[in-house]
SEROTI-448704 format. One line per field, with one value per atom (N, C-alpha, C): residue in one letter; atom name; x, y, z. Coordinates in pm, 1 decimal. Atoms other than C-alpha are relative to their C-alpha. Layout:
r = [A,...]
a = [CA,...]
x = [X,...]
y = [Y,...]
z = [Z,...]
***
This chain:
r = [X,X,X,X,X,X,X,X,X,X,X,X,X,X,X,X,X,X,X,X,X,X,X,X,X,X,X,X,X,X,X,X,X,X,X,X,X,X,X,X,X,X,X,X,X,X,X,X,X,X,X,X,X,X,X,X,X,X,X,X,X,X,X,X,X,X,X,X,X,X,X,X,X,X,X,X,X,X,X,X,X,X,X,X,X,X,X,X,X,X,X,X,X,X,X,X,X,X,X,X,X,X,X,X,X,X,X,X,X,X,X,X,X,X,X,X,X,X,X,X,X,X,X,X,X,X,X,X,X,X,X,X,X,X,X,X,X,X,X,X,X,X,X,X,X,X,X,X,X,X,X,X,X,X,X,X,X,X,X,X,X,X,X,X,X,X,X,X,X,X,X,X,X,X,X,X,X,X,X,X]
a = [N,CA,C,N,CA,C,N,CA,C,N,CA,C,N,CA,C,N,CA,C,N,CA,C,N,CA,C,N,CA,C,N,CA,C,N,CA,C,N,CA,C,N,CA,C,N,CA,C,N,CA,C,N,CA,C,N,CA,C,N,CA,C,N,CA,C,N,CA,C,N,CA,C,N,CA,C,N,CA,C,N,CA,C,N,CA,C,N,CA,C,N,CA,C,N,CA,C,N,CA,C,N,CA,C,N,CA,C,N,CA,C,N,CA,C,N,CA,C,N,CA,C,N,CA,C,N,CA,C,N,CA,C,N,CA,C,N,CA,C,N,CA,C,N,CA,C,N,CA,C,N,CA,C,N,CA,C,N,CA,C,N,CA,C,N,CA,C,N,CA,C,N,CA,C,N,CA,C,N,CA,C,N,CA,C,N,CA,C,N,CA,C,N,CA,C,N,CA,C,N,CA,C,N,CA,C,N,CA,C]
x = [-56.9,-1140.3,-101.1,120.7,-1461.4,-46.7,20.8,-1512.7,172.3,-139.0,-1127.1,-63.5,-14.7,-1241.5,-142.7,111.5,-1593.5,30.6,-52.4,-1431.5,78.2,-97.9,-1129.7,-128.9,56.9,-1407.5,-91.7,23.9,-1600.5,122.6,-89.4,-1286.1,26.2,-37.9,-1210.8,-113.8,127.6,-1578.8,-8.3,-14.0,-1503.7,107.9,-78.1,-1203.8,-19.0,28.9,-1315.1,-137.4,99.0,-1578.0,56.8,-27.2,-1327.4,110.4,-85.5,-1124.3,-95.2,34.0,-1139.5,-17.4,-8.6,-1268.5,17.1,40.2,-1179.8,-120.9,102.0,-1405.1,0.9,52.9,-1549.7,147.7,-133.7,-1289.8,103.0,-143.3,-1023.1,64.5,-28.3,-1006.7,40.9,-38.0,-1035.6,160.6,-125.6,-745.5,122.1,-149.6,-512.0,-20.9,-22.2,-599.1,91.9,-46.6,-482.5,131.4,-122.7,-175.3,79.1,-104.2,-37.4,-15.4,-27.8,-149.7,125.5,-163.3,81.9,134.6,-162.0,363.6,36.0,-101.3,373.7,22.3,-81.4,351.3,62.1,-150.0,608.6,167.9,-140.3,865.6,-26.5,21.4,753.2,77.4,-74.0,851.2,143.4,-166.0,1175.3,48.5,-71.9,1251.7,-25.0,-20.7,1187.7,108.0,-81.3,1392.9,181.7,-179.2,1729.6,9.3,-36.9,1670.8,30.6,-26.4,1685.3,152.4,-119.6,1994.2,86.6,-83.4,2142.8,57.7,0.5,2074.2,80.3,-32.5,2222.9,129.0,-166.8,2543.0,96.0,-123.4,2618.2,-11.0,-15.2,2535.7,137.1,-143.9,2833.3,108.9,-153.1,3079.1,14.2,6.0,2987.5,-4.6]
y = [1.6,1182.0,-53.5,56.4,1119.1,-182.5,143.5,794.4,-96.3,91.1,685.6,9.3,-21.1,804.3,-105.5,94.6,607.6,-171.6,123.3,282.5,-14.0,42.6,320.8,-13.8,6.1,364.7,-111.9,140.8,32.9,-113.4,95.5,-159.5,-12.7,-11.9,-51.6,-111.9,59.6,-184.2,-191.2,158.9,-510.1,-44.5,88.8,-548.1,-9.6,5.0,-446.6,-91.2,67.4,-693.1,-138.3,102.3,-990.1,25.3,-16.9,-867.3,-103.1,49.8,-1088.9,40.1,-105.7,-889.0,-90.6,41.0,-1005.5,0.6,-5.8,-1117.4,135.5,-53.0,-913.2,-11.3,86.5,-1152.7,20.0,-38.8,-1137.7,160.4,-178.9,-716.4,1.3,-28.0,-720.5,-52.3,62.7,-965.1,53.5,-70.0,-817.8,145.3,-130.7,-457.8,-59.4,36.7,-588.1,-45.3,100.7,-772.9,145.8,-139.6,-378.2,79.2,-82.7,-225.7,-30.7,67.2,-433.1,37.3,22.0,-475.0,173.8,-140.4,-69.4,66.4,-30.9,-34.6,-47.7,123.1,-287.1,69.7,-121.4,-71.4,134.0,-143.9,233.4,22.8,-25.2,144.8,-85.2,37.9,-45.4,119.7,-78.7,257.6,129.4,-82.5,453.8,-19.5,78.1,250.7,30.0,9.0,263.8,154.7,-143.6,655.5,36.8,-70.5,678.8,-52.6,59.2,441.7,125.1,-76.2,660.0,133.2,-129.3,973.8,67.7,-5.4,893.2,-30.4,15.8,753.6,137.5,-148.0,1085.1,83.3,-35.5,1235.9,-20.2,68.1,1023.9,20.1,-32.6,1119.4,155.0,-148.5,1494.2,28.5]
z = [-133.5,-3077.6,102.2,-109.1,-2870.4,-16.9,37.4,-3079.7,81.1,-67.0,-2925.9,144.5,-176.9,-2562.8,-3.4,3.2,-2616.5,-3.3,-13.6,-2689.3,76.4,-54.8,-2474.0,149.6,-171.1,-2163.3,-35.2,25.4,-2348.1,42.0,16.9,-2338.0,170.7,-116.3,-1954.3,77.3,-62.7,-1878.2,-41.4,-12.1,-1996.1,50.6,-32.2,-1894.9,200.6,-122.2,-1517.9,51.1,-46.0,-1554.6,35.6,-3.4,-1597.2,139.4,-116.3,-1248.2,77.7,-73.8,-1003.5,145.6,-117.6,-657.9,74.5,-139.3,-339.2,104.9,-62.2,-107.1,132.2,-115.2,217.1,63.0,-104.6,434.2,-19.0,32.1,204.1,24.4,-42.4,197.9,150.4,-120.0,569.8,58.2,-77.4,653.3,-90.6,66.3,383.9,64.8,-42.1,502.1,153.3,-142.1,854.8,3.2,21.6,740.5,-11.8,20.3,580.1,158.5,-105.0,891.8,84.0,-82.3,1099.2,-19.6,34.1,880.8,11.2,-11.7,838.3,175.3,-121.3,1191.9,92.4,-22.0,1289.3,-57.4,63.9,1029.1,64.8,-124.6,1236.0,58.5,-167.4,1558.1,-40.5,24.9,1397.6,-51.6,20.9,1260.3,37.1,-78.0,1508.1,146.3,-41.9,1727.9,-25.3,59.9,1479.9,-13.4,20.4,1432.2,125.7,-185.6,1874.5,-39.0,-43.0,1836.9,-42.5,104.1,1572.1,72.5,-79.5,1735.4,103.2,-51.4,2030.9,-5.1,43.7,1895.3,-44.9,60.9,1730.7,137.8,-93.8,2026.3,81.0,-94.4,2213.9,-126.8,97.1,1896.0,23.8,-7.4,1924.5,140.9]
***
């Protein structure tokens, strides 16, 4: 069993050697791209939950 966990954490180490990391630049501008987009769906859907809200309001 230790000989399976010994190779399976060899096999991980090579295979995390052939990943290709993003640069510095790249990380930053993709982190920036999710920030946006999730808080863009935020305020849109914070937006359609006021609409909503208020519609049932005017049925009730």
């Amino acid at each position: 069993m230790f000989q399976k966990a010994k190779n399976f954490l060899k096999e991980v180490r090579v295979e995390m050697s052939r990943v290709n990391w993003p640069s510095r630049e790249e990380l930053r501008s993709s982190t920036a791209v999710v920030i946006m987009v999730t808080l863009a769906f935020a305020v849109f859907i914070f937006f359609v939950d006021n609409i909503f809200k208020h519609l049932f309001n005017l049925l009730y």
